[in-house]
PDBQT receptor file of N, H, CA, C and O in Angstrom, charges set to zero:
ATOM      1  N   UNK A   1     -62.821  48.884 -47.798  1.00  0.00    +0.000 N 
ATOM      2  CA  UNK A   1     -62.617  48.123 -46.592  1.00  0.00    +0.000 C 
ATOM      3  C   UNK A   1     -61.849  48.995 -45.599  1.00  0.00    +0.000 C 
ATOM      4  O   UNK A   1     -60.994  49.827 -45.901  1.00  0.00    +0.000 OA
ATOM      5  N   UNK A   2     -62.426  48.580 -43.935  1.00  0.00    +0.000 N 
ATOM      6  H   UNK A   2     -63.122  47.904 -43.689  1.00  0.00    +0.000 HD
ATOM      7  CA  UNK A   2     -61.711  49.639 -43.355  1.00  0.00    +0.000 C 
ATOM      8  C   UNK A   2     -60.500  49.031 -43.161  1.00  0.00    +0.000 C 
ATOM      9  O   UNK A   2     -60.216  47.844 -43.323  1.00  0.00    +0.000 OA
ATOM     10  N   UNK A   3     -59.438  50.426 -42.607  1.00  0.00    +0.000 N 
ATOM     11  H   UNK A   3     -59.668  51.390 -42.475  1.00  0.00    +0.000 HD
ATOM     12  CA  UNK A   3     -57.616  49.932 -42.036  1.00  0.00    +0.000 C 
ATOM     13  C   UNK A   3     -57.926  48.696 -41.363  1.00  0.00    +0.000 C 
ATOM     14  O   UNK A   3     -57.642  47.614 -41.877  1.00  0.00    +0.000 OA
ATOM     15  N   UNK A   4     -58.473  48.791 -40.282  1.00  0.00    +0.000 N 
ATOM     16  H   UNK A   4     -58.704  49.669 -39.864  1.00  0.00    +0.000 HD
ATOM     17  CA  UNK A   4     -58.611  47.949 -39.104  1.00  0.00    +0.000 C 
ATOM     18  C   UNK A   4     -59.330  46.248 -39.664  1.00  0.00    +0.000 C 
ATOM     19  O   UNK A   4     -58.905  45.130 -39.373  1.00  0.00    +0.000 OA
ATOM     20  N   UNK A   5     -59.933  46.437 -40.104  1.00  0.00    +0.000 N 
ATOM     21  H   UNK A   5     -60.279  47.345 -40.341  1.00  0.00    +0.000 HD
ATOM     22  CA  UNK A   5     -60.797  45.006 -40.870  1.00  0.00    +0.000 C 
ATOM     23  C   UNK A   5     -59.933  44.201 -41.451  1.00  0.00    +0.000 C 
ATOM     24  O   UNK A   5     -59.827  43.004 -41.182  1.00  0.00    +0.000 OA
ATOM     25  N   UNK A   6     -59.098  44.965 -42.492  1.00  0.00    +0.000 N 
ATOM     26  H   UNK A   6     -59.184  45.937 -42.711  1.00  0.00    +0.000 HD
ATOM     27  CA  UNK A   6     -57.738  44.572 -43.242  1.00  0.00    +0.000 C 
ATOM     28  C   UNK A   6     -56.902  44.154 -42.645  1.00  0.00    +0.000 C 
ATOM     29  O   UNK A   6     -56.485  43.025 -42.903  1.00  0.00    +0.000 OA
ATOM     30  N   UNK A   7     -56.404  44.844 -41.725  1.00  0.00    +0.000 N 
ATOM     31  H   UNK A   7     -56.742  45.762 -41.515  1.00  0.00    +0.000 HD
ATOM     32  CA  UNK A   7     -55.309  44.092 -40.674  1.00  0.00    +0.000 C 
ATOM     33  C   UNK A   7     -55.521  43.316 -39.732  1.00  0.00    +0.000 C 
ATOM     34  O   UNK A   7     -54.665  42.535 -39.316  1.00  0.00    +0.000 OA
ATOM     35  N   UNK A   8     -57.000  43.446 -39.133  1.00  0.00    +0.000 N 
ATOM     36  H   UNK A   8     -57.696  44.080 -39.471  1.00  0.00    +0.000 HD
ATOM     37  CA  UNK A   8     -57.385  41.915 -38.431  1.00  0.00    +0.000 C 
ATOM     38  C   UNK A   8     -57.609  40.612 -39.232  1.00  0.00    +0.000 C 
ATOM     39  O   UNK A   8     -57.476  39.482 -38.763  1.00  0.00    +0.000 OA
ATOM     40  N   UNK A   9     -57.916  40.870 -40.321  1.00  0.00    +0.000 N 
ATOM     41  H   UNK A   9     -58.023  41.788 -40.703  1.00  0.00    +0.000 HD
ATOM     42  CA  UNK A   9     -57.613  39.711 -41.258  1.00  0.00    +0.000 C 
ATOM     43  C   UNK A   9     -56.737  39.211 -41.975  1.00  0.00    +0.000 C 
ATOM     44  O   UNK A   9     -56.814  38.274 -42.770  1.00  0.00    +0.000 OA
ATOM     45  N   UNK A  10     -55.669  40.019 -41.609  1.00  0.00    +0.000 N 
ATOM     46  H   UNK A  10     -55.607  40.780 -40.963  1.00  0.00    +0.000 HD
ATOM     47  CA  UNK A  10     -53.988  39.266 -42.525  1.00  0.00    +0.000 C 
ATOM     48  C   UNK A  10     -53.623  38.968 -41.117  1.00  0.00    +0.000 C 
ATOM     49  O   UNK A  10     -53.170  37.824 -41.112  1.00  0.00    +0.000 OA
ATOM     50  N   UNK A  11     -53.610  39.555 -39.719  1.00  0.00    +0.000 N 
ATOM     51  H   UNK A  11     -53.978  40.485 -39.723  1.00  0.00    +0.000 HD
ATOM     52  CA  UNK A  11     -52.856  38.838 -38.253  1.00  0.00    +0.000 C 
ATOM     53  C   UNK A  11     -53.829  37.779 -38.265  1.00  0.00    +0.000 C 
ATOM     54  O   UNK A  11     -53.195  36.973 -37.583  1.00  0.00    +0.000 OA
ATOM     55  N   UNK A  12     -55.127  37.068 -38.598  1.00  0.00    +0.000 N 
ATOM     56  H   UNK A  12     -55.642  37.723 -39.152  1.00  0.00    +0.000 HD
ATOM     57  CA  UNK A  12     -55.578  36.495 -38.227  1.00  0.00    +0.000 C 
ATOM     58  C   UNK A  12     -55.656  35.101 -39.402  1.00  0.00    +0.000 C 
ATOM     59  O   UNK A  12     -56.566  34.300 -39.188  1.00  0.00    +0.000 OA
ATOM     60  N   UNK A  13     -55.110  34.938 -40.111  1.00  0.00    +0.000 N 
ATOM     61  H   UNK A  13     -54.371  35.589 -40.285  1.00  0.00    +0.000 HD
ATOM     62  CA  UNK A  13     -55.199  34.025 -40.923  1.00  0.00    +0.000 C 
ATOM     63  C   UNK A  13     -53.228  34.287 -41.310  1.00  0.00    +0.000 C 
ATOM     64  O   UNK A  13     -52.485  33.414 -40.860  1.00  0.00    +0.000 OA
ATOM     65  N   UNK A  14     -52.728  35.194 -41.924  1.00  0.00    +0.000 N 
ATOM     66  H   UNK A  14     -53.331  35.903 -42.289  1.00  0.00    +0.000 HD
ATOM     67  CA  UNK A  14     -51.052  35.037 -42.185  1.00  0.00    +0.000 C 
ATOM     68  C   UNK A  14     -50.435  34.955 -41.283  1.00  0.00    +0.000 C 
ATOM     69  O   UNK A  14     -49.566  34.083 -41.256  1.00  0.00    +0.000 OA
ATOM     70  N   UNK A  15     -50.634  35.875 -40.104  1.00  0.00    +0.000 N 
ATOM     71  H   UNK A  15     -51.340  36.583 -40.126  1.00  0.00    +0.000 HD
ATOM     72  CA  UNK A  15     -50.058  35.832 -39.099  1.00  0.00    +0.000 C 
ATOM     73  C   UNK A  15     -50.098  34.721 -37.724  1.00  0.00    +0.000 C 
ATOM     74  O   UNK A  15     -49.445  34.706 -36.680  1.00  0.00    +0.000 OA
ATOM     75  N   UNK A  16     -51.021  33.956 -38.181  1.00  0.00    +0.000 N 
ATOM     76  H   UNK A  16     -51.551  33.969 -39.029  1.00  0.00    +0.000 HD
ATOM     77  CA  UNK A  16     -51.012  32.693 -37.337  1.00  0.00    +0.000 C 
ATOM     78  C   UNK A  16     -49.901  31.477 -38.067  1.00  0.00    +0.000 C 
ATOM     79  O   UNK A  16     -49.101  30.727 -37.508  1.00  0.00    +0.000 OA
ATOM     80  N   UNK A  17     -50.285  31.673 -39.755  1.00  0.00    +0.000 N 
ATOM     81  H   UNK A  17     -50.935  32.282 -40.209  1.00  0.00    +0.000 HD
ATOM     82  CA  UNK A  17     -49.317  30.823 -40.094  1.00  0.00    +0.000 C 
ATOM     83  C   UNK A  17     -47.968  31.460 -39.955  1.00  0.00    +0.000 C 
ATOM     84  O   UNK A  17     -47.142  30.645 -39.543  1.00  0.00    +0.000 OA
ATOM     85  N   UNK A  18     -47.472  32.683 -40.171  1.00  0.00    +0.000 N 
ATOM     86  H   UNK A  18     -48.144  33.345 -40.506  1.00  0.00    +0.000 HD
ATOM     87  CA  UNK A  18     -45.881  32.500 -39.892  1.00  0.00    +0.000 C 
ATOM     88  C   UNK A  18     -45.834  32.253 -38.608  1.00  0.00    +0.000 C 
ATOM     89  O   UNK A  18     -45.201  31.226 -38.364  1.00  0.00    +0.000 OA
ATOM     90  N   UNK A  19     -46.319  32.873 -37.556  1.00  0.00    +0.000 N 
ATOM     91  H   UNK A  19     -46.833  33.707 -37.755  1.00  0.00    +0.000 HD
ATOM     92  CA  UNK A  19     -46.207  32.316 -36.107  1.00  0.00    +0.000 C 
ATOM     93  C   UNK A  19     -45.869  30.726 -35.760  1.00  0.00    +0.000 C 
ATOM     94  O   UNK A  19     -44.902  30.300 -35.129  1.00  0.00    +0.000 OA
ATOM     95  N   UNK A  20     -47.132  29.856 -36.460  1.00  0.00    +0.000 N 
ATOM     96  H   UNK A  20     -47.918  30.202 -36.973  1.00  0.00    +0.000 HD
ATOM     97  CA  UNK A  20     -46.734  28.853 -36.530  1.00  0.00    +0.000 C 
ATOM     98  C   UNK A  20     -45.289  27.881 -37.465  1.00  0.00    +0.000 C 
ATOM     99  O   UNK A  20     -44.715  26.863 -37.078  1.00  0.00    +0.000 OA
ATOM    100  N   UNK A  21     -45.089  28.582 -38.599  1.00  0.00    +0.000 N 
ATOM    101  H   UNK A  21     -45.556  29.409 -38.913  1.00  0.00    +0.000 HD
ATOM    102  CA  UNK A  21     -43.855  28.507 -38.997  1.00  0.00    +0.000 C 
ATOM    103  C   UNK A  21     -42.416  29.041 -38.101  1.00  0.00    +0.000 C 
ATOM    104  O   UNK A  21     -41.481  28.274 -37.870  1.00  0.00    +0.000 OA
ATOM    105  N   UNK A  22     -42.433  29.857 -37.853  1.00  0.00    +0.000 N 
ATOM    106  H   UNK A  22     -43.192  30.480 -38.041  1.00  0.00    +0.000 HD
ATOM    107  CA  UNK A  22     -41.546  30.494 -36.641  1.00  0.00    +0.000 C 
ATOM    108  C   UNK A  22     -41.542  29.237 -35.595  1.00  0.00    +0.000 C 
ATOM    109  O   UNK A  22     -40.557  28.500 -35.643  1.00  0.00    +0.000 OA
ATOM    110  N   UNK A  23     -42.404  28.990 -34.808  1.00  0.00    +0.000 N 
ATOM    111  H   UNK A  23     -43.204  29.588 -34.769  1.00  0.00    +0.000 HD
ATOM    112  CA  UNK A  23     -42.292  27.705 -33.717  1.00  0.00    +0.000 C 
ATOM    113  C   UNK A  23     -41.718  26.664 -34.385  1.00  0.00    +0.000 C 
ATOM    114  O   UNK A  23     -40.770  26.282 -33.698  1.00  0.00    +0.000 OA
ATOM    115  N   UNK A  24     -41.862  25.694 -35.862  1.00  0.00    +0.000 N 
ATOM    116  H   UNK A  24     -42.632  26.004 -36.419  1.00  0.00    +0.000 HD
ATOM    117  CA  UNK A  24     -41.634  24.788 -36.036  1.00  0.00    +0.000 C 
ATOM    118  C   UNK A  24     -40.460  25.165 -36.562  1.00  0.00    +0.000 C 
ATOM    119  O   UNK A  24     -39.677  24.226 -36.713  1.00  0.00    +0.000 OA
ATOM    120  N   UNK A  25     -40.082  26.192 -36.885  1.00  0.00    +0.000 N 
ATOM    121  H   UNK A  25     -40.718  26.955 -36.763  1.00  0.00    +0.000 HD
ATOM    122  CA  UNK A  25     -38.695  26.511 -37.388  1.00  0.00    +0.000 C 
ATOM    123  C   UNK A  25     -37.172  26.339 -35.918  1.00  0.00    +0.000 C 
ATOM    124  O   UNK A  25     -36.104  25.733 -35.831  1.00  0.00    +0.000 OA
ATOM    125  N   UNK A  26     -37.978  27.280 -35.049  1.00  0.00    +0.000 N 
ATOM    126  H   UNK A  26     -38.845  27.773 -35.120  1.00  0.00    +0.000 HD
ATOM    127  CA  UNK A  26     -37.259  27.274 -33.480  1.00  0.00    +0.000 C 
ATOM    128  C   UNK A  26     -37.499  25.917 -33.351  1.00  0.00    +0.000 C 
ATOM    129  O   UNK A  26     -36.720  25.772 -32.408  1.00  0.00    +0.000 OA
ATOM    130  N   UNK A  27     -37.787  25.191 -33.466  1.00  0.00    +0.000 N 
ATOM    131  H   UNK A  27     -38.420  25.309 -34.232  1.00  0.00    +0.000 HD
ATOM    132  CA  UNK A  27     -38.240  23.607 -32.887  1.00  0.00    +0.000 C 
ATOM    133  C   UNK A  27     -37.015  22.512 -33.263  1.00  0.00    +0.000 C 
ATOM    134  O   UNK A  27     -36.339  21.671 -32.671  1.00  0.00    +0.000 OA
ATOM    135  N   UNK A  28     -37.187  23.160 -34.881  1.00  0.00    +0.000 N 
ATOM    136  H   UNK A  28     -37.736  23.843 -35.362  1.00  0.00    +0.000 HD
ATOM    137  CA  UNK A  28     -35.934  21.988 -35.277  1.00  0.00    +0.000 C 
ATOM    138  C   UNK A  28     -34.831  22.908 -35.252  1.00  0.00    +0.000 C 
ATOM    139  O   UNK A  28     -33.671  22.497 -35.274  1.00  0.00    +0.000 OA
ATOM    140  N   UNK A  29     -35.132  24.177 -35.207  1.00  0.00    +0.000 N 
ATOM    141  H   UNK A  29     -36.075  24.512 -35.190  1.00  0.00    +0.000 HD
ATOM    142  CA  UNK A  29     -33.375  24.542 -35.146  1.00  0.00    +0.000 C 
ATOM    143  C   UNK A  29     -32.931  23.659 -33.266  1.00  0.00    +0.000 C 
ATOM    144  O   UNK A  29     -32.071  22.778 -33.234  1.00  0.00    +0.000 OA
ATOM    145  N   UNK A  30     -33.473  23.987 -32.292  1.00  0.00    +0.000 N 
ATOM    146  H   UNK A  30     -34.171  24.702 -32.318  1.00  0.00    +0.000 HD
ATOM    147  CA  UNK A  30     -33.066  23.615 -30.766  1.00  0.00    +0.000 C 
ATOM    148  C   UNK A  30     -32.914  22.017 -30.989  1.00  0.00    +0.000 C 
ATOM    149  O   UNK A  30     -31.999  21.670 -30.242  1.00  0.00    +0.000 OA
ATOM    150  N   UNK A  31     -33.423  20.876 -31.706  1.00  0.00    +0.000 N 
ATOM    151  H   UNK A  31     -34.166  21.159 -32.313  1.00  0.00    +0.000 HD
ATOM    152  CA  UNK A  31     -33.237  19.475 -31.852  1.00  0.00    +0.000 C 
ATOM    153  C   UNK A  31     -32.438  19.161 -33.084  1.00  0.00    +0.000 C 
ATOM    154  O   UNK A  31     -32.484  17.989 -33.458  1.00  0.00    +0.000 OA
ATOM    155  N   UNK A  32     -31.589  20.153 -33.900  1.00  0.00    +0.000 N 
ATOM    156  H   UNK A  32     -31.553  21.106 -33.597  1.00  0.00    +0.000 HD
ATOM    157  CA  UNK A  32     -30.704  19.529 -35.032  1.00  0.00    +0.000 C 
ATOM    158  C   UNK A  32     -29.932  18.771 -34.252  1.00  0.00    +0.000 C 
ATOM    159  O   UNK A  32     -29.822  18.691 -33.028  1.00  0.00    +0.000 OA
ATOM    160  N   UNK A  33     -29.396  18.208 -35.173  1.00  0.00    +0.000 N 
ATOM    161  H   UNK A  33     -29.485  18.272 -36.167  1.00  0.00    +0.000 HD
ATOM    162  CA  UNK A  33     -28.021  17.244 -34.613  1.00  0.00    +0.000 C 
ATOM    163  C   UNK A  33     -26.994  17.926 -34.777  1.00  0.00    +0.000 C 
ATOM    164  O   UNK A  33     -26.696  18.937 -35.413  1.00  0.00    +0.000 OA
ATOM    165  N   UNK A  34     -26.379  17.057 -33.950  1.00  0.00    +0.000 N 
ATOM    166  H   UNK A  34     -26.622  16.236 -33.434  1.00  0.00    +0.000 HD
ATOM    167  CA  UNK A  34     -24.960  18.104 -33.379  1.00  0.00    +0.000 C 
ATOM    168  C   UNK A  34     -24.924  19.164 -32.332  1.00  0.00    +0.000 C 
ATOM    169  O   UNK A  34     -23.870  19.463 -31.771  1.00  0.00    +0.000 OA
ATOM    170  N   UNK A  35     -26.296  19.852 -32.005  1.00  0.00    +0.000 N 
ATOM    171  H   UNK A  35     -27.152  19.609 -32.460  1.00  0.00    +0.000 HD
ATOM    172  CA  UNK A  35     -26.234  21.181 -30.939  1.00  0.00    +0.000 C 
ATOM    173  C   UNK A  35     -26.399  20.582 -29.536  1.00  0.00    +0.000 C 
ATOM    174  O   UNK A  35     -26.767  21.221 -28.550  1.00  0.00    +0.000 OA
ATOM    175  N   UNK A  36     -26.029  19.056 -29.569  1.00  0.00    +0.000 N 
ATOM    176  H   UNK A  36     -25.730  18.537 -30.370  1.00  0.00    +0.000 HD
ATOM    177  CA  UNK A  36     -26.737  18.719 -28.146  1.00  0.00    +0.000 C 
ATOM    178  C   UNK A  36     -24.558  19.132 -26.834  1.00  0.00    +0.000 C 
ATOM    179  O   UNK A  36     -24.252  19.071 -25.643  1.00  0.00    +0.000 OA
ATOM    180  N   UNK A  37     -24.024  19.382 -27.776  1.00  0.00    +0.000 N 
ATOM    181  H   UNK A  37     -24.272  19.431 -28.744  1.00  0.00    +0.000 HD
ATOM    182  CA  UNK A  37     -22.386  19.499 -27.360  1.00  0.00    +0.000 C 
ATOM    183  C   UNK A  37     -22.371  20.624 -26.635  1.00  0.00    +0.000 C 
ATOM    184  O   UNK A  37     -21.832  20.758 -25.537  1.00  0.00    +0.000 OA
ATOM    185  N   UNK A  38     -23.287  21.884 -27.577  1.00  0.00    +0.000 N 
ATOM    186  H   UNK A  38     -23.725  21.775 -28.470  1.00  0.00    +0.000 HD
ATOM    187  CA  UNK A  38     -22.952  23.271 -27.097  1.00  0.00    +0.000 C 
ATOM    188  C   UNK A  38     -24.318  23.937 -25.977  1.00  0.00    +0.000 C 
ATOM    189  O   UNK A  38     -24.392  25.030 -25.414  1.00  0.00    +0.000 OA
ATOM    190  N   UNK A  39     -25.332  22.689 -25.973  1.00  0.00    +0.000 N 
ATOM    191  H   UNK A  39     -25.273  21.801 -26.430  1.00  0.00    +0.000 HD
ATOM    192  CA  UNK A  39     -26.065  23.033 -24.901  1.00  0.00    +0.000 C 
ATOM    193  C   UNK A  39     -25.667  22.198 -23.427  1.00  0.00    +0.000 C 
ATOM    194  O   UNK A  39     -26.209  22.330 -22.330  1.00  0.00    +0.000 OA
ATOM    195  N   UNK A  40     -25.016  21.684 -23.648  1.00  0.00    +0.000 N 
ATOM    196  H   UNK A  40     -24.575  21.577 -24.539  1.00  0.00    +0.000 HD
ATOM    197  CA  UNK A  40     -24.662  20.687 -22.329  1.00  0.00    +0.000 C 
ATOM    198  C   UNK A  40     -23.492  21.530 -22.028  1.00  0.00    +0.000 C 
ATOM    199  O   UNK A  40     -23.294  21.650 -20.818  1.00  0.00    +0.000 OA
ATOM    200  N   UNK A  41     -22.556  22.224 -22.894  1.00  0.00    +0.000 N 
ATOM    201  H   UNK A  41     -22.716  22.127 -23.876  1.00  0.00    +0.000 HD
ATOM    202  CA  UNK A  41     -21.060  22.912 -21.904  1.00  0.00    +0.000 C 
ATOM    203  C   UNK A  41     -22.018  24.329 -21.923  1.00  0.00    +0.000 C 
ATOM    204  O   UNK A  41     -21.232  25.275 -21.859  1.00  0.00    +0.000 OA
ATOM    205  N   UNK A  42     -23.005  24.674 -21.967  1.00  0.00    +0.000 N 
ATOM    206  H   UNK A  42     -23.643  23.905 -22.019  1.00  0.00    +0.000 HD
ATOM    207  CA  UNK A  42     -24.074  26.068 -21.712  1.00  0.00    +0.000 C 
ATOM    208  C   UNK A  42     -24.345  25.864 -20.189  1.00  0.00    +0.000 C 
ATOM    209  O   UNK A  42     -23.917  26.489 -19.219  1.00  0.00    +0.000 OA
ATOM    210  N   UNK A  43     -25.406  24.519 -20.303  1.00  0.00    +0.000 N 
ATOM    211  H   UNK A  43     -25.753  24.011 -21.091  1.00  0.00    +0.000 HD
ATOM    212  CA  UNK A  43     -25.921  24.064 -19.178  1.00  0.00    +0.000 C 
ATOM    213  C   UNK A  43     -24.734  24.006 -17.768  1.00  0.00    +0.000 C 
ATOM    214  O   UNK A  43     -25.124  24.399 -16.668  1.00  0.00    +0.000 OA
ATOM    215  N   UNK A  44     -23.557  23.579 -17.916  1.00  0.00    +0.000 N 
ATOM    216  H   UNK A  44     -23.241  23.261 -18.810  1.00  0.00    +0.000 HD
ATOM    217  CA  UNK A  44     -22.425  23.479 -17.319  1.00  0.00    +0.000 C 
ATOM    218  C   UNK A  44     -21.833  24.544 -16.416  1.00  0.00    +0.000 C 
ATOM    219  O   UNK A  44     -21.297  24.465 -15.311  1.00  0.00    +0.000 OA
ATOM    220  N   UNK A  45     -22.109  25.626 -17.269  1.00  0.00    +0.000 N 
ATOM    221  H   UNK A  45     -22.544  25.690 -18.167  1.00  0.00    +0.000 HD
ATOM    222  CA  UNK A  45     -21.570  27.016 -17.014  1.00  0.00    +0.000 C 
ATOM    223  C   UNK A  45     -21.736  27.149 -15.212  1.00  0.00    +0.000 C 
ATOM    224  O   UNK A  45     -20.814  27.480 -14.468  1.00  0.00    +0.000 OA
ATOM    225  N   UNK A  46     -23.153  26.799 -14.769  1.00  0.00    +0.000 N 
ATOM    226  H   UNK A  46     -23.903  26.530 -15.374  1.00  0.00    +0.000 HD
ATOM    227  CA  UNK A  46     -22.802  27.234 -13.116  1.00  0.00    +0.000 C 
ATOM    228  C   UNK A  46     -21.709  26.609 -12.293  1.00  0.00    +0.000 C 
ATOM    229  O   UNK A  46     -21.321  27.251 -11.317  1.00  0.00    +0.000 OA
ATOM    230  N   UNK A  47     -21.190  25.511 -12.537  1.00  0.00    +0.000 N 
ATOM    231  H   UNK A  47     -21.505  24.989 -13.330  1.00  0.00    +0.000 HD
ATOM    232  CA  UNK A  47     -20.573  24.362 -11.819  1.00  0.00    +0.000 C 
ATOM    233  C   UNK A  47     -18.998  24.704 -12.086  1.00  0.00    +0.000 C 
ATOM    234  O   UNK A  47     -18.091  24.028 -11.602  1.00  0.00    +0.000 OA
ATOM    235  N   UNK A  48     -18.781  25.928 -12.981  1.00  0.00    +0.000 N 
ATOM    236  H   UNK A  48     -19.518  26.477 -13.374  1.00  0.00    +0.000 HD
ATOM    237  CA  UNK A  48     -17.433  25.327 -13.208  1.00  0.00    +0.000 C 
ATOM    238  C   UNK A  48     -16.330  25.560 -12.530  1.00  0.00    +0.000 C 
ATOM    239  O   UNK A  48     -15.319  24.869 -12.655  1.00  0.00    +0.000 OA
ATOM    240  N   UNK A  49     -16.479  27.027 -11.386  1.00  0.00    +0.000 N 
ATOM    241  H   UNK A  49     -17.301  27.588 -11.284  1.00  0.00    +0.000 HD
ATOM    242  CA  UNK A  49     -15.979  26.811 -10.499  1.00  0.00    +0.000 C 
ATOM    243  C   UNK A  49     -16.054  26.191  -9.173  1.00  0.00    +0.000 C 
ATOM    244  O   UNK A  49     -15.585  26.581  -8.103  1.00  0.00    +0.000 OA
ATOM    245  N   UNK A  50     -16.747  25.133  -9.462  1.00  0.00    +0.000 N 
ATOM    246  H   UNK A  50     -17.128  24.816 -10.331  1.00  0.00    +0.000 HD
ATOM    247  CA  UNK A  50     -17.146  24.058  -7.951  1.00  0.00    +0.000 C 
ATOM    248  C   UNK A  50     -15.754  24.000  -6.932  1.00  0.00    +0.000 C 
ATOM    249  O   UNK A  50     -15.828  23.964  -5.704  1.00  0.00    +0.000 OA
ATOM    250  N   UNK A  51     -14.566  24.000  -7.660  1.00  0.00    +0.000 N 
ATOM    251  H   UNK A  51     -14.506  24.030  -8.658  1.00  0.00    +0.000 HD
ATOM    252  CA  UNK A  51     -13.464  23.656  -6.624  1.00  0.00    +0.000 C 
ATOM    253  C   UNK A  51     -13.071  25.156  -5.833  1.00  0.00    +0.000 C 
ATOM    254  O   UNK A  51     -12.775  24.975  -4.652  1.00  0.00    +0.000 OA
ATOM    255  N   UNK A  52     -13.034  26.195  -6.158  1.00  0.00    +0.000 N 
ATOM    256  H   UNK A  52     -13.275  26.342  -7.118  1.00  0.00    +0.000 HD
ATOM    257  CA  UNK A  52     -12.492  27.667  -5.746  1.00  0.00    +0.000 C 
ATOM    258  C   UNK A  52     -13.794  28.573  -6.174  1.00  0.00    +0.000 C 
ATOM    259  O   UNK A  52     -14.433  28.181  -7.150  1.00  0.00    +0.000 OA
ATOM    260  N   UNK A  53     -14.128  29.507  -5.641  1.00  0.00    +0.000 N 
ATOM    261  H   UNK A  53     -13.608  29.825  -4.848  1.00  0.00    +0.000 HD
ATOM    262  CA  UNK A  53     -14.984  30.415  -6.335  1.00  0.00    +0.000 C 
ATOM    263  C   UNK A  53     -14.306  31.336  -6.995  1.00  0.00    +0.000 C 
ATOM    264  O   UNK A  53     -13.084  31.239  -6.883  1.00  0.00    +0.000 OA
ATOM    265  N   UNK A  54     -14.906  32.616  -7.962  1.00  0.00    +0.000 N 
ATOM    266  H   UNK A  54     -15.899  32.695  -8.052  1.00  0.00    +0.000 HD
ATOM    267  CA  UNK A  54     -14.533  32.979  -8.975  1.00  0.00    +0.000 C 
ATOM    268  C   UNK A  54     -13.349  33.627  -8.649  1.00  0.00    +0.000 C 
ATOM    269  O   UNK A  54     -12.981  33.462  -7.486  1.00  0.00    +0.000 OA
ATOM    270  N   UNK A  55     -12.760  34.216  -9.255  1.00  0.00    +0.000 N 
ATOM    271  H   UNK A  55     -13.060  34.350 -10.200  1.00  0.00    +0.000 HD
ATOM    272  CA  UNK A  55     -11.544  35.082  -9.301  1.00  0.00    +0.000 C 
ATOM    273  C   UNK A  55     -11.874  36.547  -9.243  1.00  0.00    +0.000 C 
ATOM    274  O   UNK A  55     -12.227  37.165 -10.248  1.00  0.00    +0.000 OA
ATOM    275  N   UNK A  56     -11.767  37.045  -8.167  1.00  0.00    +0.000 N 
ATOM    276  H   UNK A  56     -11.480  36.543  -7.351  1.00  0.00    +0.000 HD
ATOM    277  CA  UNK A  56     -12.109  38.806  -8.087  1.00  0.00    +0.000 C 
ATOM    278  C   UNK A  56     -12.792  38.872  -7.176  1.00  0.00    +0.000 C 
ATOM    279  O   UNK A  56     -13.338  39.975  -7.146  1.00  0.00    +0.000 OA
ATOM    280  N   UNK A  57     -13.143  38.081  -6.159  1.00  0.00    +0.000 N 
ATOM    281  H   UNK A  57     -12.699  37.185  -6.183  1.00  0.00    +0.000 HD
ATOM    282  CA  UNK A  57     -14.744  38.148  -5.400  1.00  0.00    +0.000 C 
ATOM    283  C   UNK A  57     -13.875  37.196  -3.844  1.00  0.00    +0.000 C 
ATOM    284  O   UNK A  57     -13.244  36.139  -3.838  1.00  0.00    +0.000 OA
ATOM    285  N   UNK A  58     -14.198  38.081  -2.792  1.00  0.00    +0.000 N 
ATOM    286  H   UNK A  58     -14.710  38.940  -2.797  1.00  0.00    +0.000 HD
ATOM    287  CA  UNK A  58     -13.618  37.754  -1.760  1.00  0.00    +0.000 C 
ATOM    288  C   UNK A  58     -15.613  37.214  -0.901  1.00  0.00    +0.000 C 
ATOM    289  O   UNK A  58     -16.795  37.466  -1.132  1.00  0.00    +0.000 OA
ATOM    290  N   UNK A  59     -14.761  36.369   0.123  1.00  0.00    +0.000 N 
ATOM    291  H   UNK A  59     -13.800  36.164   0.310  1.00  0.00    +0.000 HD
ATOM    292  CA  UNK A  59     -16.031  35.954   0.854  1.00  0.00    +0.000 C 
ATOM    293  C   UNK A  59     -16.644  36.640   1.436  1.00  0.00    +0.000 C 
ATOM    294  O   UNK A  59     -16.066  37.727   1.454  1.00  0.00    +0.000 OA
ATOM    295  N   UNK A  60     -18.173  36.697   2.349  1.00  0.00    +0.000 N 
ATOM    296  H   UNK A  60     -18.642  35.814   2.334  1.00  0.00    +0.000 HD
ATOM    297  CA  UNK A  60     -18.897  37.974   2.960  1.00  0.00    +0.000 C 
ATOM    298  C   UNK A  60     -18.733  37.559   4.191  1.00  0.00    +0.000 C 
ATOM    299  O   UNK A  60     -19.240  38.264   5.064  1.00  0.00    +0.000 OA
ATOM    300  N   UNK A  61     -18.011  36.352   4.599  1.00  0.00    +0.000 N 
ATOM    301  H   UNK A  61     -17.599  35.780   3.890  1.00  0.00    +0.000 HD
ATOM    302  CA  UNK A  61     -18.376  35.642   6.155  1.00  0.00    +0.000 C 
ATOM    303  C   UNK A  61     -16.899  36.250   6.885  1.00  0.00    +0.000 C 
ATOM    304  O   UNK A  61     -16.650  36.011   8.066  1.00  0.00    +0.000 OA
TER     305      UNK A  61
């Protein structure tokens, strides 16, 4: 059998299933319980200096 024949047929039948294992793996790791705390103070991150802007950084106006 040639190189090439061989390896289009393990990406094309194994490699679809770990692919698809990989997605359903990323799937429930992003929806466990409990991670919804550390994506909401993630999500947060632009806002948090809403009252002063950052520290080190003078205005351009």
């Amino acid at each position: 059998m040639e190189t090439y024949s061989l390896l289009r047929e393990i990406a094309g039948s194994w490699g679809l299933l770990m692919l698809a294992a990989f997605f359903v793996g990323a799937v429930i790791w992003a929806f466990r319980p409990g991670s919804g705390a550390s994506y909401r103070d993630t999500a947060n991150i632009p806002f948090r200096n809403e009252d002063r802007p950052a520290a080190g950084r003078e205005a351009d106006e």
